[in-house]
PyMOL Python script that loads the backbone (N, CA, C, O; Angstrom):
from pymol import cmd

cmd.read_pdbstr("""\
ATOM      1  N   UNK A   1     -44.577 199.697-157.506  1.00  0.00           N
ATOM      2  CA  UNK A   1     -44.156 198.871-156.391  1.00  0.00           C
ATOM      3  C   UNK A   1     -43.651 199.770-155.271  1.00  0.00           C
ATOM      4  O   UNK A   1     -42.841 200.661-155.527  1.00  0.00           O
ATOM      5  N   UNK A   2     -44.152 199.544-153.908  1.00  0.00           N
ATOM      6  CA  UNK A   2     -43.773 200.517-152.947  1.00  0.00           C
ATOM      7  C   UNK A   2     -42.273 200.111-152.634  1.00  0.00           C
ATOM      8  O   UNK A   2     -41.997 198.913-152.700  1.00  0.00           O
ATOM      9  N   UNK A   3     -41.272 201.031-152.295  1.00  0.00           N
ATOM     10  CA  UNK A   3     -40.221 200.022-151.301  1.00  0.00           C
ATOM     11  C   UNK A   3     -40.488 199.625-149.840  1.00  0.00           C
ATOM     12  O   UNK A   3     -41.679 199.854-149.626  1.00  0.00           O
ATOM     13  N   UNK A   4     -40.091 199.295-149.108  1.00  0.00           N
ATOM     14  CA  UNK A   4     -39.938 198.881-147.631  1.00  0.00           C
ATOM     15  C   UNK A   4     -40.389 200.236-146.628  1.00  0.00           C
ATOM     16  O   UNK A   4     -41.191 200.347-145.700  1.00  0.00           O
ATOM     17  N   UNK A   5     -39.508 201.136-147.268  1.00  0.00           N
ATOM     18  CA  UNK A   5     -40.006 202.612-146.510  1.00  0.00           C
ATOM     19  C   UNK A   5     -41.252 202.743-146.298  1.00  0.00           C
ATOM     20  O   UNK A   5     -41.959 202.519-145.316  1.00  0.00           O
ATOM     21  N   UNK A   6     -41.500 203.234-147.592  1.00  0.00           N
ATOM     22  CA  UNK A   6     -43.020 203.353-147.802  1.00  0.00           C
ATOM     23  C   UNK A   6     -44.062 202.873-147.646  1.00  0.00           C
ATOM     24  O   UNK A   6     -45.083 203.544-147.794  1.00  0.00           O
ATOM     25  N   UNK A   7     -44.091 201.604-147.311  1.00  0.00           N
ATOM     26  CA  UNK A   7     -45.082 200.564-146.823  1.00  0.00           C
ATOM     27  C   UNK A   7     -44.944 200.427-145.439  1.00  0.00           C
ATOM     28  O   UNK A   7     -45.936 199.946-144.892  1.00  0.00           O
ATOM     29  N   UNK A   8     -43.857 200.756-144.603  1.00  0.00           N
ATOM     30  CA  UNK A   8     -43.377 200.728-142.759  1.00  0.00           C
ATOM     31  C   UNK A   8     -44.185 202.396-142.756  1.00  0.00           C
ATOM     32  O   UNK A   8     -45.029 202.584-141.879  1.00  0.00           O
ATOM     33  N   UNK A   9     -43.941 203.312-143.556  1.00  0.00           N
ATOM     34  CA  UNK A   9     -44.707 204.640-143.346  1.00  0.00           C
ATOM     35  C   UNK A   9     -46.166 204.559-143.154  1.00  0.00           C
ATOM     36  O   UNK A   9     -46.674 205.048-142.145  1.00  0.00           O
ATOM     37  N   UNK A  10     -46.872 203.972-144.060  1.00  0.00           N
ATOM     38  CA  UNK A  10     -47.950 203.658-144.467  1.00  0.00           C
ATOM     39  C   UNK A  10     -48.627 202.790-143.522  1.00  0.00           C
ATOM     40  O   UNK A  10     -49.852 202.900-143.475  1.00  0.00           O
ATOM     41  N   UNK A  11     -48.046 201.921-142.736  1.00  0.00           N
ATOM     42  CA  UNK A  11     -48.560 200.924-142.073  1.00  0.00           C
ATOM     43  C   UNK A  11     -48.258 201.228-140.317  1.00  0.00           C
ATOM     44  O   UNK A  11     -48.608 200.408-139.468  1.00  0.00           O
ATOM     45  N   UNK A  12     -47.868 201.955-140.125  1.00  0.00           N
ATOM     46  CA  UNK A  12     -47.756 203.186-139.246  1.00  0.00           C
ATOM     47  C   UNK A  12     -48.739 204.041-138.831  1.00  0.00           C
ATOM     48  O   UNK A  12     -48.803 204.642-137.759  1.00  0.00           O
ATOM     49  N   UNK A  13     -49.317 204.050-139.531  1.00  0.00           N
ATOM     50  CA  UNK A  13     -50.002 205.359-139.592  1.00  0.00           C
ATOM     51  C   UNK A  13     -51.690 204.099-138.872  1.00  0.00           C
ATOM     52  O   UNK A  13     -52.677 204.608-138.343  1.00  0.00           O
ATOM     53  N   UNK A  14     -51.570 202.940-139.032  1.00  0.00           N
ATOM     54  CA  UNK A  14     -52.689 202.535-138.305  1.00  0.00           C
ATOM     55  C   UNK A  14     -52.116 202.050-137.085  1.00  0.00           C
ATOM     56  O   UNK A  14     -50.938 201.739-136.910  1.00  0.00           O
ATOM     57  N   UNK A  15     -53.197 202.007-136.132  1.00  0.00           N
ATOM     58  CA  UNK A  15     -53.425 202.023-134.708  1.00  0.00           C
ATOM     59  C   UNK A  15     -52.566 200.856-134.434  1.00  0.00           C
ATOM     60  O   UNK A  15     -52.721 199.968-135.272  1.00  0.00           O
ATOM     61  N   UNK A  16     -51.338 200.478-133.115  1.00  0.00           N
ATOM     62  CA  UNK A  16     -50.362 199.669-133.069  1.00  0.00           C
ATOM     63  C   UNK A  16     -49.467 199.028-133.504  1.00  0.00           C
ATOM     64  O   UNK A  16     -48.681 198.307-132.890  1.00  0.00           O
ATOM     65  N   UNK A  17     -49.534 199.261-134.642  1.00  0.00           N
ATOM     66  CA  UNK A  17     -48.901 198.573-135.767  1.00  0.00           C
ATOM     67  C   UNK A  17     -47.013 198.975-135.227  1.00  0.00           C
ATOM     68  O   UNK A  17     -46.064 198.191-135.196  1.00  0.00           O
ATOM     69  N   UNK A  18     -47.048 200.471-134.872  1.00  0.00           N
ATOM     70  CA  UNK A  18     -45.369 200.757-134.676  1.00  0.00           C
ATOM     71  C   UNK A  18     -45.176 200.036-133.114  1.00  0.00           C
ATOM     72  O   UNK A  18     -44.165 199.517-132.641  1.00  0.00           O
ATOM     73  N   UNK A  19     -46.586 200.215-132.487  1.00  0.00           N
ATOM     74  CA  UNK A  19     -45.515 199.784-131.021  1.00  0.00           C
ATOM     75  C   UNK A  19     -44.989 197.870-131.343  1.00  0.00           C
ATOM     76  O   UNK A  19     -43.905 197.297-131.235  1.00  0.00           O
ATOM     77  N   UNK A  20     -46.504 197.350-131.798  1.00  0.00           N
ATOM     78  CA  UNK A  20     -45.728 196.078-132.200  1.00  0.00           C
ATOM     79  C   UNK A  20     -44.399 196.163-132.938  1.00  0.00           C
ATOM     80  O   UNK A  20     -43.444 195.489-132.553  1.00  0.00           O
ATOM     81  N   UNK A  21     -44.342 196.713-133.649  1.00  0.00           N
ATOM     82  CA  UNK A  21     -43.137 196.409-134.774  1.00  0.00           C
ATOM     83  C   UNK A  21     -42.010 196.937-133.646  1.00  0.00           C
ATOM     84  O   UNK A  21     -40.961 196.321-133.832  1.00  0.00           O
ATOM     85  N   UNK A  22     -41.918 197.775-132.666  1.00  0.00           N
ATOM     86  CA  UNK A  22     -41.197 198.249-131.573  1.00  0.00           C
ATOM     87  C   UNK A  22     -40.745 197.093-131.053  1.00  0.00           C
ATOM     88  O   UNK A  22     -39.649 196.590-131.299  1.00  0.00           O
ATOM     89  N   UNK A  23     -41.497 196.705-130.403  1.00  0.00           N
ATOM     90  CA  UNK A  23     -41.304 195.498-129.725  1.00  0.00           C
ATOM     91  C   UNK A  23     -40.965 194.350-130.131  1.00  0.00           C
ATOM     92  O   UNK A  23     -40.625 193.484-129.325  1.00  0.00           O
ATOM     93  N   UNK A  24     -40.991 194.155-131.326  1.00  0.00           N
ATOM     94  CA  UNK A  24     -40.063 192.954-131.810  1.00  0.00           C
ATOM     95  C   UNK A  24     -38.787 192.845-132.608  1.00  0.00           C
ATOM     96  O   UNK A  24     -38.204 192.013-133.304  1.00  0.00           O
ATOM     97  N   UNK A  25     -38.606 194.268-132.111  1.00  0.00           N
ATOM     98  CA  UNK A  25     -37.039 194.308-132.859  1.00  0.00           C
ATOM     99  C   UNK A  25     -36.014 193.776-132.141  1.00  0.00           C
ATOM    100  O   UNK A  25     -35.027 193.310-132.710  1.00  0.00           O
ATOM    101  N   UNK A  26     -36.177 193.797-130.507  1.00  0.00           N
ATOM    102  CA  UNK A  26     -34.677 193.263-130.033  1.00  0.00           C
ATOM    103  C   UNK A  26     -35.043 191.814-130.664  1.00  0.00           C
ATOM    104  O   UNK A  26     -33.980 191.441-131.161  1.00  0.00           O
ATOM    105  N   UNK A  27     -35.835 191.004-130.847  1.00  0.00           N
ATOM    106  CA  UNK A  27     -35.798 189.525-130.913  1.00  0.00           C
ATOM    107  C   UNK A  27     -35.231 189.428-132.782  1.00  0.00           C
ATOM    108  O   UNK A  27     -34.485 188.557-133.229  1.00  0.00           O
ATOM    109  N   UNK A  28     -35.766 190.426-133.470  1.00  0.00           N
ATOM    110  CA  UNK A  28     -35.268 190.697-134.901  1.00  0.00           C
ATOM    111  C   UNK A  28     -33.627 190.854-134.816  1.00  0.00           C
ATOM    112  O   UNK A  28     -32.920 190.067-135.447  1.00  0.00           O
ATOM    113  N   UNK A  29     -33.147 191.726-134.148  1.00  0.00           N
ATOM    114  CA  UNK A  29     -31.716 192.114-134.233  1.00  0.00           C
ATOM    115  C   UNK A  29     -31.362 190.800-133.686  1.00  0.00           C
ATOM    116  O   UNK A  29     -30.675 190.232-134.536  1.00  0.00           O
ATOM    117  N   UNK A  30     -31.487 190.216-132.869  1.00  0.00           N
ATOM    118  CA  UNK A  30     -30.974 188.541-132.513  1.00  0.00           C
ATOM    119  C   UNK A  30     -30.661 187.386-133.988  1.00  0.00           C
ATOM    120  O   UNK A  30     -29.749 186.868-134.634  1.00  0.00           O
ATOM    121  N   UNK A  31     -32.367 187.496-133.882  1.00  0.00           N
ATOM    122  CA  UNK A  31     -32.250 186.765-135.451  1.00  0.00           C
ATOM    123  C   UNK A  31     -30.856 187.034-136.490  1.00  0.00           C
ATOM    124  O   UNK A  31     -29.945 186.261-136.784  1.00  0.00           O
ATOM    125  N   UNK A  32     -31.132 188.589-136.937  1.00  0.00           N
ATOM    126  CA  UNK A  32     -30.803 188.956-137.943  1.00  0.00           C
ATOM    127  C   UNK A  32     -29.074 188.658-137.790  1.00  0.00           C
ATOM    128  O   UNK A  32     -28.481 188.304-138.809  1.00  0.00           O
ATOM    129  N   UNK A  33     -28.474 188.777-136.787  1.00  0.00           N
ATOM    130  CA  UNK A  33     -26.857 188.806-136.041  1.00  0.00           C
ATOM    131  C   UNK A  33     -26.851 187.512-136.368  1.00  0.00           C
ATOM    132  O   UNK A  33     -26.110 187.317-137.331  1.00  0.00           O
ATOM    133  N   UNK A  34     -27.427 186.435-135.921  1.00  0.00           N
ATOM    134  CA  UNK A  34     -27.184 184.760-135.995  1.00  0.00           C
ATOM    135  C   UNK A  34     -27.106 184.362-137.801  1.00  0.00           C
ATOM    136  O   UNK A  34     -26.349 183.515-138.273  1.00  0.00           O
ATOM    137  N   UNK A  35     -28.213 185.318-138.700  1.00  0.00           N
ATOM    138  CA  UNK A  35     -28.467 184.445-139.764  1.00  0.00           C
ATOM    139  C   UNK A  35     -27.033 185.063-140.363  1.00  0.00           C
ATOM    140  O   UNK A  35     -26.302 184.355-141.056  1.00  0.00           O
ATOM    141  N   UNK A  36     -26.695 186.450-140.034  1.00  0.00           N
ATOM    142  CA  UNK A  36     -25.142 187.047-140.615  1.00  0.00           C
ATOM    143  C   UNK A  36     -23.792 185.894-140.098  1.00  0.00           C
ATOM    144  O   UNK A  36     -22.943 185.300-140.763  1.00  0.00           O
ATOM    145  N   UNK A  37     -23.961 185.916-139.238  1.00  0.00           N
ATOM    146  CA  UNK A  37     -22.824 184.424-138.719  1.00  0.00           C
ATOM    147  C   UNK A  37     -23.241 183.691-138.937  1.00  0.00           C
ATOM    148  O   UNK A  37     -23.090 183.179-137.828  1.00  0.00           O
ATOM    149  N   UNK A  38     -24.075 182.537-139.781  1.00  0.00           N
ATOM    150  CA  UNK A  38     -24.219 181.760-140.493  1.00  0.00           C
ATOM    151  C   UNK A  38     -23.589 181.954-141.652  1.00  0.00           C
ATOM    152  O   UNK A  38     -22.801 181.083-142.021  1.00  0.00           O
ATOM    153  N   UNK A  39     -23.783 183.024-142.391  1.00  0.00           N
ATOM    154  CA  UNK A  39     -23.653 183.394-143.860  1.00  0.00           C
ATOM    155  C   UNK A  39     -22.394 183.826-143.632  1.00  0.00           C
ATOM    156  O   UNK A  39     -21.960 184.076-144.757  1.00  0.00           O
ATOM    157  N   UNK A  40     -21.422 184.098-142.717  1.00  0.00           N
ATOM    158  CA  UNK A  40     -20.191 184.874-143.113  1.00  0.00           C
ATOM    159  C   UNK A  40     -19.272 183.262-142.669  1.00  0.00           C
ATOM    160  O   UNK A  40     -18.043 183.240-142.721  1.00  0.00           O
ATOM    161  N   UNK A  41     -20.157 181.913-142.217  1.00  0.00           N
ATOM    162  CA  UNK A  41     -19.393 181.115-141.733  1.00  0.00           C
ATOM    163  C   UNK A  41     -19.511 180.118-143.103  1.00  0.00           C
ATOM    164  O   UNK A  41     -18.797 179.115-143.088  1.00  0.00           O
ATOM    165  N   UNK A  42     -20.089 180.269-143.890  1.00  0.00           N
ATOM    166  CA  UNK A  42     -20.628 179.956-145.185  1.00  0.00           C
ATOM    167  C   UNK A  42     -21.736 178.313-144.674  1.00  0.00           C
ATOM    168  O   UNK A  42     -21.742 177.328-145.412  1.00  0.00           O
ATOM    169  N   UNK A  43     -22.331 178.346-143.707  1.00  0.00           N
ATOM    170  CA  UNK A  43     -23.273 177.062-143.734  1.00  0.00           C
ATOM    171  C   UNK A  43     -24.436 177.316-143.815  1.00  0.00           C
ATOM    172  O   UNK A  43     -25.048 178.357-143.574  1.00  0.00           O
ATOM    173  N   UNK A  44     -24.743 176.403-144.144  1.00  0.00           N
ATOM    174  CA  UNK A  44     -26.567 176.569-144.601  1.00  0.00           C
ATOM    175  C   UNK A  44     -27.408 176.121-143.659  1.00  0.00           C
ATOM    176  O   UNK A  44     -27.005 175.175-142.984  1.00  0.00           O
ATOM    177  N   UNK A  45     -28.367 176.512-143.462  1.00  0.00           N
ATOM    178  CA  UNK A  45     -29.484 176.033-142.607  1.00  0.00           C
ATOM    179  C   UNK A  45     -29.708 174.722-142.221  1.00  0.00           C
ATOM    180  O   UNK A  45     -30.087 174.258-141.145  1.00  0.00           O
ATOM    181  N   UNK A  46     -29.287 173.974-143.725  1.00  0.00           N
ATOM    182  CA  UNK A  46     -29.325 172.095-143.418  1.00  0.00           C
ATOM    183  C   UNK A  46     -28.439 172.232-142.463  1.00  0.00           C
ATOM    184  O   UNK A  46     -28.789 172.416-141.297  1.00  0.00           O
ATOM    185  N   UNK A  47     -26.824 172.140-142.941  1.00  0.00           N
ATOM    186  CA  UNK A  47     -25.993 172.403-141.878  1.00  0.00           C
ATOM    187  C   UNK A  47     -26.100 172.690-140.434  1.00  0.00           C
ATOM    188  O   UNK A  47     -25.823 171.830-139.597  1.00  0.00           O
ATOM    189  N   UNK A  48     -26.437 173.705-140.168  1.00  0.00           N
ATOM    190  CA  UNK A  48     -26.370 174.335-139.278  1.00  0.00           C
ATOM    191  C   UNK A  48     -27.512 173.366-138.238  1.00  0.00           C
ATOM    192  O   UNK A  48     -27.242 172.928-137.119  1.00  0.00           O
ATOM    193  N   UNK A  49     -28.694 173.218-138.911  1.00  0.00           N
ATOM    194  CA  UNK A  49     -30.086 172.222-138.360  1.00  0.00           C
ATOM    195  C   UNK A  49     -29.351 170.813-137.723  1.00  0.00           C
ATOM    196  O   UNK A  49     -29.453 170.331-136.595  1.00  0.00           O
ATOM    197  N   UNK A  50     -28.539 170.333-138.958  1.00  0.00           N
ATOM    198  CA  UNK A  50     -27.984 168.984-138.661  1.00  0.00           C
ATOM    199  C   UNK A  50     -27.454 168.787-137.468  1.00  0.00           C
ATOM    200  O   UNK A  50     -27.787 167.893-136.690  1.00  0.00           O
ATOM    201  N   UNK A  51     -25.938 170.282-137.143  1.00  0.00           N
ATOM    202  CA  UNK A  51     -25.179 170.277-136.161  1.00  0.00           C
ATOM    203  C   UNK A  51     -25.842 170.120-134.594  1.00  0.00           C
ATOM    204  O   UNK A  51     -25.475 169.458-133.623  1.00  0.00           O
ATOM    205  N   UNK A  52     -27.032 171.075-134.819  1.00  0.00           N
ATOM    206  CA  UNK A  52     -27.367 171.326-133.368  1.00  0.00           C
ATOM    207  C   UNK A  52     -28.609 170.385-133.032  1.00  0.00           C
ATOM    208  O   UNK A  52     -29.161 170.359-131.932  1.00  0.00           O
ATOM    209  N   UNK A  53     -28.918 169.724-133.977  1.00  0.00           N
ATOM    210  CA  UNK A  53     -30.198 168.510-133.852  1.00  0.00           C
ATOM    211  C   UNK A  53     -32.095 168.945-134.375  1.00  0.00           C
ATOM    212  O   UNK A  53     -33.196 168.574-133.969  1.00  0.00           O
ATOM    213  N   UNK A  54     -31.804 169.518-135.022  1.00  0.00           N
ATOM    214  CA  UNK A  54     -33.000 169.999-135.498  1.00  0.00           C
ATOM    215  C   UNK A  54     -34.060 170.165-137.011  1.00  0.00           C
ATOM    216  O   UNK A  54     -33.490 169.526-137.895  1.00  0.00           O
ATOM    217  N   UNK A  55     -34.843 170.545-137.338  1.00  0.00           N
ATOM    218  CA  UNK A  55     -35.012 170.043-138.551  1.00  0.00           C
ATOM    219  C   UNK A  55     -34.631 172.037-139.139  1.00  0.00           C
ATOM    220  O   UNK A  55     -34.606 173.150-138.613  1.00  0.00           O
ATOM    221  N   UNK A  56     -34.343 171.235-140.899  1.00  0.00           N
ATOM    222  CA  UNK A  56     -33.607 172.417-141.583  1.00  0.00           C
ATOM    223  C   UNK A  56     -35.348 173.940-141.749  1.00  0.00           C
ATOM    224  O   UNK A  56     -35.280 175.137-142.023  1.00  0.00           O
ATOM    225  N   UNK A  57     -36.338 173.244-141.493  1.00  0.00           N
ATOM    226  CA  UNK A  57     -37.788 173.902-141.278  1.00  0.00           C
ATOM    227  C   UNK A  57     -37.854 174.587-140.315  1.00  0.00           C
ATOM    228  O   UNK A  57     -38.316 175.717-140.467  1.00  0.00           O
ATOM    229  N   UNK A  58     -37.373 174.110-138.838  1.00  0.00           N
ATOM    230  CA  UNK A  58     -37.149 174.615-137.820  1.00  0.00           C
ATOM    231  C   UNK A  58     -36.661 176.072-137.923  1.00  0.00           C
ATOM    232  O   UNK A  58     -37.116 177.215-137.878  1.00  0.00           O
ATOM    233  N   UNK A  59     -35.466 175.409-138.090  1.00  0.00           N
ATOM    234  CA  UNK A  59     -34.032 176.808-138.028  1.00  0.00           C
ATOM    235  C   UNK A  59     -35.086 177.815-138.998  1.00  0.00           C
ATOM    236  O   UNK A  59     -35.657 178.872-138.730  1.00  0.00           O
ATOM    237  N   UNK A  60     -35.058 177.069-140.088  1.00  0.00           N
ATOM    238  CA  UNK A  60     -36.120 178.488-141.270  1.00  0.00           C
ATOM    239  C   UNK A  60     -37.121 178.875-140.790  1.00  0.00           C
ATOM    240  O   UNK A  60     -37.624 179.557-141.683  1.00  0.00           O
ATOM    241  N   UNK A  61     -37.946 178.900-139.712  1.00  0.00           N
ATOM    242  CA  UNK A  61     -39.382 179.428-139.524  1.00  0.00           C
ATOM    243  C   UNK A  61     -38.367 180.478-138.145  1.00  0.00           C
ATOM    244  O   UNK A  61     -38.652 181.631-137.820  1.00  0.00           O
ATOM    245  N   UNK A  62     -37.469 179.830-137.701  1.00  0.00           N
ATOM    246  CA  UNK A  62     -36.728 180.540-136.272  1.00  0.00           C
ATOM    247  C   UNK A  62     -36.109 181.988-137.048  1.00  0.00           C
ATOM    248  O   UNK A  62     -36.215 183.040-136.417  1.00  0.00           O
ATOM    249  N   UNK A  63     -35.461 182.008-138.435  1.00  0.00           N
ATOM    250  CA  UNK A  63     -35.017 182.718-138.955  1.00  0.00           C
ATOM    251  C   UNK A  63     -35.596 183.604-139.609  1.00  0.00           C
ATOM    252  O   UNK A  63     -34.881 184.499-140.060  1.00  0.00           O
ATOM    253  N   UNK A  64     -37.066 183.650-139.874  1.00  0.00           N
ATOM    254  CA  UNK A  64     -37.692 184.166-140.683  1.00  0.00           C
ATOM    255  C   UNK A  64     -38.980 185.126-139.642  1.00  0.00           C
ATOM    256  O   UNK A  64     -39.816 185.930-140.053  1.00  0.00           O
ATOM    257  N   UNK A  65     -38.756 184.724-138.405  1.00  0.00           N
ATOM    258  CA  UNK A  65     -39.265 185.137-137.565  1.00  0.00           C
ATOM    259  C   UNK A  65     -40.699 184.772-137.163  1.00  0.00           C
ATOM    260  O   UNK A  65     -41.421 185.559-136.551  1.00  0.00           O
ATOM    261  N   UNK A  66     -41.087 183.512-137.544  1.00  0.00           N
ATOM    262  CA  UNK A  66     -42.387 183.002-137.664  1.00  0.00           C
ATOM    263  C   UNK A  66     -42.593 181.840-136.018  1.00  0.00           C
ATOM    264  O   UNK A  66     -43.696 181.338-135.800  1.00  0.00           O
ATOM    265  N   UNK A  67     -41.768 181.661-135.347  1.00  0.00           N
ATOM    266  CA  UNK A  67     -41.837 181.116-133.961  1.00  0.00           C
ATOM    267  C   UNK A  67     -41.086 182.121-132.878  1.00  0.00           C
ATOM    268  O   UNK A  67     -40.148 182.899-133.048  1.00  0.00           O
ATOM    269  N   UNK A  68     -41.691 181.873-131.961  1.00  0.00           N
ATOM    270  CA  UNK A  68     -41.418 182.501-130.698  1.00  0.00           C
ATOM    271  C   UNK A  68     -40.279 181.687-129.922  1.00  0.00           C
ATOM    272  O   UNK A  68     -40.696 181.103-128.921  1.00  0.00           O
ATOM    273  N   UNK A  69     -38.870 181.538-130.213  1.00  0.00           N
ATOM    274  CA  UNK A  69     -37.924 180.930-129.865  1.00  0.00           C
ATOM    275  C   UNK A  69     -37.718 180.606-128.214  1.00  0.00           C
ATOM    276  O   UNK A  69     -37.724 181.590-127.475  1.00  0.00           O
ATOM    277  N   UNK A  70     -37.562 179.448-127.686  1.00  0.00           N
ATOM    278  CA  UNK A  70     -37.246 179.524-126.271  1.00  0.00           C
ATOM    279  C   UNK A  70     -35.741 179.800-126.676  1.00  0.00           C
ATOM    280  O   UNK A  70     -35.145 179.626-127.739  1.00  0.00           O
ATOM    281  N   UNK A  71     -35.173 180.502-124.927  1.00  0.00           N
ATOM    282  CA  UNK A  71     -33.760 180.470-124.685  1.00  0.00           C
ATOM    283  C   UNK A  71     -32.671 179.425-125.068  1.00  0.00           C
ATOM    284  O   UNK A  71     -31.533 179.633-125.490  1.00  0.00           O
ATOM    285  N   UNK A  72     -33.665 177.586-124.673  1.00  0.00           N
ATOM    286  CA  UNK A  72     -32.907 177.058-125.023  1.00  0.00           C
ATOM    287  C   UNK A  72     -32.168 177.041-126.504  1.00  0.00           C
ATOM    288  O   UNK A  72     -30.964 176.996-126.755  1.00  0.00           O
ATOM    289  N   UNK A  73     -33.497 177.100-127.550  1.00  0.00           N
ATOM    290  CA  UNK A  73     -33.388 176.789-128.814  1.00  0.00           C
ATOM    291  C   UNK A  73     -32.310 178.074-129.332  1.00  0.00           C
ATOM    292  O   UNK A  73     -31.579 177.900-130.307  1.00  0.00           O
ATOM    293  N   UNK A  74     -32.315 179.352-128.562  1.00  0.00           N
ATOM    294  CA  UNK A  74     -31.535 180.306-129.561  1.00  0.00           C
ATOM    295  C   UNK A  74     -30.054 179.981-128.702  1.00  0.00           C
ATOM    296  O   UNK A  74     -29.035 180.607-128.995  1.00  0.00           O
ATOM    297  N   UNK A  75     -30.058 179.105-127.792  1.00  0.00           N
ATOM    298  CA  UNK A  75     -28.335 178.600-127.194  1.00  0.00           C
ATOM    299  C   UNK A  75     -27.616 177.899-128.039  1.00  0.00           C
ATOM    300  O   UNK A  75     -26.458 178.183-128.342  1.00  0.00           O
ATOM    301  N   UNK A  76     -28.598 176.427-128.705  1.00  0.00           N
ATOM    302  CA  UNK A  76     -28.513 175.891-129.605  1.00  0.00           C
ATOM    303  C   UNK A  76     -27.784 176.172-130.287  1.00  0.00           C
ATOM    304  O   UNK A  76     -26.662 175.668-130.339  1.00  0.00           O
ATOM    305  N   UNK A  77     -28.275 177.208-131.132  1.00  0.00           N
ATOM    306  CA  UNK A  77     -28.360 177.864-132.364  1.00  0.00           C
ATOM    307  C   UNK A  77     -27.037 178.774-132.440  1.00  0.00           C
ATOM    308  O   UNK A  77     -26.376 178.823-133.477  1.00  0.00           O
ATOM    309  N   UNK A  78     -26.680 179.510-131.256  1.00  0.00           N
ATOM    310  CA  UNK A  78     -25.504 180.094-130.857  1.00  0.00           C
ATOM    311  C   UNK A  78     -24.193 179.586-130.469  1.00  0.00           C
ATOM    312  O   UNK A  78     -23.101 180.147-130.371  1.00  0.00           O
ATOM    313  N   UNK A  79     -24.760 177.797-130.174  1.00  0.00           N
ATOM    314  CA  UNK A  79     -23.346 177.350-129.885  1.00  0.00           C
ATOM    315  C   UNK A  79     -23.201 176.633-131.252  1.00  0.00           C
ATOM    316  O   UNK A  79     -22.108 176.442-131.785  1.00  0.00           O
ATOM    317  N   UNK A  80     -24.443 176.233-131.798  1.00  0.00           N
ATOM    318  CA  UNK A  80     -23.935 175.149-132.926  1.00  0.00           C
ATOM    319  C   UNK A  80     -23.228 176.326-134.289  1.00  0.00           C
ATOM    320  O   UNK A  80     -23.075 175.913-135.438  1.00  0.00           O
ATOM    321  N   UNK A  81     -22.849 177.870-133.847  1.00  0.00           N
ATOM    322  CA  UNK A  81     -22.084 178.848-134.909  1.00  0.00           C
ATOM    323  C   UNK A  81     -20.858 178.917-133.966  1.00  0.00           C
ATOM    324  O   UNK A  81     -19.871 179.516-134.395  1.00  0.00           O
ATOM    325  N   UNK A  82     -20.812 178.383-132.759  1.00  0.00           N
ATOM    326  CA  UNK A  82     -19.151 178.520-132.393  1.00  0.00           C
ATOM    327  C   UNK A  82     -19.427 180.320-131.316  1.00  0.00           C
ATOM    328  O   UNK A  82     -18.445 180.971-130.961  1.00  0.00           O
ATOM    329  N   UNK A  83     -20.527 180.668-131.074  1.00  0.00           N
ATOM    330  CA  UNK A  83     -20.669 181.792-130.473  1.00  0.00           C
ATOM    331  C   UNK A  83     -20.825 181.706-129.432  1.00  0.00           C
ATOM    332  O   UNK A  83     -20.589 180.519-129.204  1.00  0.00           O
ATOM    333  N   UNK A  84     -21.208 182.391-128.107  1.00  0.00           N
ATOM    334  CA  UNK A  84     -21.197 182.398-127.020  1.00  0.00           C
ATOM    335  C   UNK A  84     -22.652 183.702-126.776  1.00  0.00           C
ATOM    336  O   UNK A  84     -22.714 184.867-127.169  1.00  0.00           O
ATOM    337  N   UNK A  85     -23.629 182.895-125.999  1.00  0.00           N
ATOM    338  CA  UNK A  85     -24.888 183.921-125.348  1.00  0.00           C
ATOM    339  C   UNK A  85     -24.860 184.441-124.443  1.00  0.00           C
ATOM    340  O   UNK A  85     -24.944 183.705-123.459  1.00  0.00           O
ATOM    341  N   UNK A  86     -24.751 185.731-124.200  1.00  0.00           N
ATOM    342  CA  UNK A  86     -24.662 186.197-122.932  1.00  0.00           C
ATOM    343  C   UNK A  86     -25.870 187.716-122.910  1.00  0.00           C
ATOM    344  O   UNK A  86     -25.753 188.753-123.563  1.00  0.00           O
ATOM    345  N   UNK A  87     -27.125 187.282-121.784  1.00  0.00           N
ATOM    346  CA  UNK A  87     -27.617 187.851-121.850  1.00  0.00           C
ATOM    347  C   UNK A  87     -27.273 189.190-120.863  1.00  0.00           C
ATOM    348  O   UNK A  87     -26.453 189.157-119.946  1.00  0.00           O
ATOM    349  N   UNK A  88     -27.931 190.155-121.180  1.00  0.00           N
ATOM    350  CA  UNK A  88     -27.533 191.558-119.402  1.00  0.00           C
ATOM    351  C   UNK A  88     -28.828 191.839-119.247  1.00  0.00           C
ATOM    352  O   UNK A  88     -29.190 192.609-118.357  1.00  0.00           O
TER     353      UNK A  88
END
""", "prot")
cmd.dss("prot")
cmd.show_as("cartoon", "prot")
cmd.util.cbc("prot")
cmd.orient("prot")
C-alpha cells in the first residue's frame, strides 16, 4: 500500500497534475479550517446543514471538495460556526 507521499510523488511526475493540485490548495486550506471548527465545536454536518439551511449532502460534497463553492455558500457555512469571513 503506497502512503499519501508516495502517490502525490508519483502523480507529479505527470504533466499538470502539481500545478492543478497548486491551485487548489487555497480553496483546500478553507475547507480544511471550517471542517476543524466544526469538529472542535463538536457538530456534525446534519447540524451544521440544518443551522444554515441546507442539505447534510450539500455541506458533505462542499467538504470533501467535490463542488466549486460560491462566496455566498462558504458565508453560510462560516456564520452558521459562529466565525467571521474576511477576505484580503
Amino acid at each position: 500500500m503506497k502512503t499519501l507521499e508516495d502517490f502525490k510523488k508519483e502523480a507529479f511526475k505527470r504533466p499538470g497534475v502539481r500545478k492543478a493540485y497548486e491551485e487548489m490548495q487555497p480553496e483546500m486550506k478553507i475547507i480544511r479550517a471550517l471542517i476543524i471548527s466544526r469538529n472542535k465545536k463538536g457538530m456534525s454536518q446534519r447540524k451544521l446543514a440544518q443551522k444554515i439551511g441546507v442539505t447534510q449532502s450539500a455541506l458533505a460534497r462542499f467538504e470533501a471538495g467535490n463542488i466549486n463553492p460560491t462566496l455566498s455558500f462558504i458565508k453560510k457555512v462560516t456564520s452558521g460556526l459562529g466565525l467571521k469571513l474576511i477576505v484580503r
